[in-house]
C-alpha positions in Angstrom: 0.0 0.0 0.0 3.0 2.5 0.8 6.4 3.1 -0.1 9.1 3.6 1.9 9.1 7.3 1.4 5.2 7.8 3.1 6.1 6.1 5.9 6.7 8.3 8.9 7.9 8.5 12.3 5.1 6.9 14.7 4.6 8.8 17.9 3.7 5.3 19.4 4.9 2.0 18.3 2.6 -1.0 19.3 4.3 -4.3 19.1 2.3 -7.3 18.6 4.0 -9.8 17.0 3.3 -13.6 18.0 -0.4 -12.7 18.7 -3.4 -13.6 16.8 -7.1 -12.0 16.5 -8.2 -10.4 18.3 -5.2 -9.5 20.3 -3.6 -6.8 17.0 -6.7 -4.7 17.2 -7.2 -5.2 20.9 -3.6 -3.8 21.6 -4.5 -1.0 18.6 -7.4 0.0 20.5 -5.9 0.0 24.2 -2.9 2.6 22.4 -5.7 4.8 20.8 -6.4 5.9 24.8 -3.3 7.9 25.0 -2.6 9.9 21.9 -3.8 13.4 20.7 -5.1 14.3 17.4 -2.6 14.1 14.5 -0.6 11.2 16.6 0.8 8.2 14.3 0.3 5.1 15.6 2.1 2.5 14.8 0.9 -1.2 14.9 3.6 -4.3 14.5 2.1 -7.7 14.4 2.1 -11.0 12.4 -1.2 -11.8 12.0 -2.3 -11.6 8.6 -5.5 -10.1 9.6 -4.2 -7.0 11.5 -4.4 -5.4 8.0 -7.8 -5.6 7.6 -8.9 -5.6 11.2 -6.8 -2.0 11.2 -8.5 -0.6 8.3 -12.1 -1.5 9.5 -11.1 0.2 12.7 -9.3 3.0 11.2 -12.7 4.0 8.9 -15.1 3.1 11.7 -13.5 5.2 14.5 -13.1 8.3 11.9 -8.9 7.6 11.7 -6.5 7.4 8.5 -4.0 4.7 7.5 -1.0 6.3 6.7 0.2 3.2 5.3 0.0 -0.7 5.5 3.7 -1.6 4.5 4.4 -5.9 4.3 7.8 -7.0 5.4 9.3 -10.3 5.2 8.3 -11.2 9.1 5.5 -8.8 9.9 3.4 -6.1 9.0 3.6 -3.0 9.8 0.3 -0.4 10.3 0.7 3.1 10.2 -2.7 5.0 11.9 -2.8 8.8 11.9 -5.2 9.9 15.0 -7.7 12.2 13.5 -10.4 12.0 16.0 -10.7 10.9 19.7 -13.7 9.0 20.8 -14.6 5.6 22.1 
């Protein structure tokens, strides 16, 4: 989805690699308490479906994906907070 050159700096790095569904989102959504507005959150994990889980969070809480970049042993979210809420 991105190339090296949109990725950014995260302001918080959330690692959760070696966890399945629905642990990804879970830690996603336990980071999301802390940040401010325009915050990049970044989530790490190997579960396949922390890409989709991410993006269906991202577009239902009113966030952006900066970018969804694959690497050889993980994936790697990028979530720009655009709105606080529950």
């Amino acid at each position: 989805m991105a190339s090296p050159e949109t990725v950014v700096k995260p302001t918080t790095i959330v690692d959760s690699r070696g966890t399945m569904c629905p642990r990804p989102i879970t830690d996603l959504l336990r980071a999301y308490r802390n940040p401010n507005v325009g915050d990049i959150i970044e989530l790490l994990a190997t579960d396949p479906a922390a890409k989709s889980d991410s993006q269906a969070w991202a577009k239902r809480k009113g966030n952006g994906i900066i970018a969804i970049i694959d690497e050889k042993d993980r994936v790697r979210v990028q979530v720009r907070i655009l709105r606080k809420g529950q």
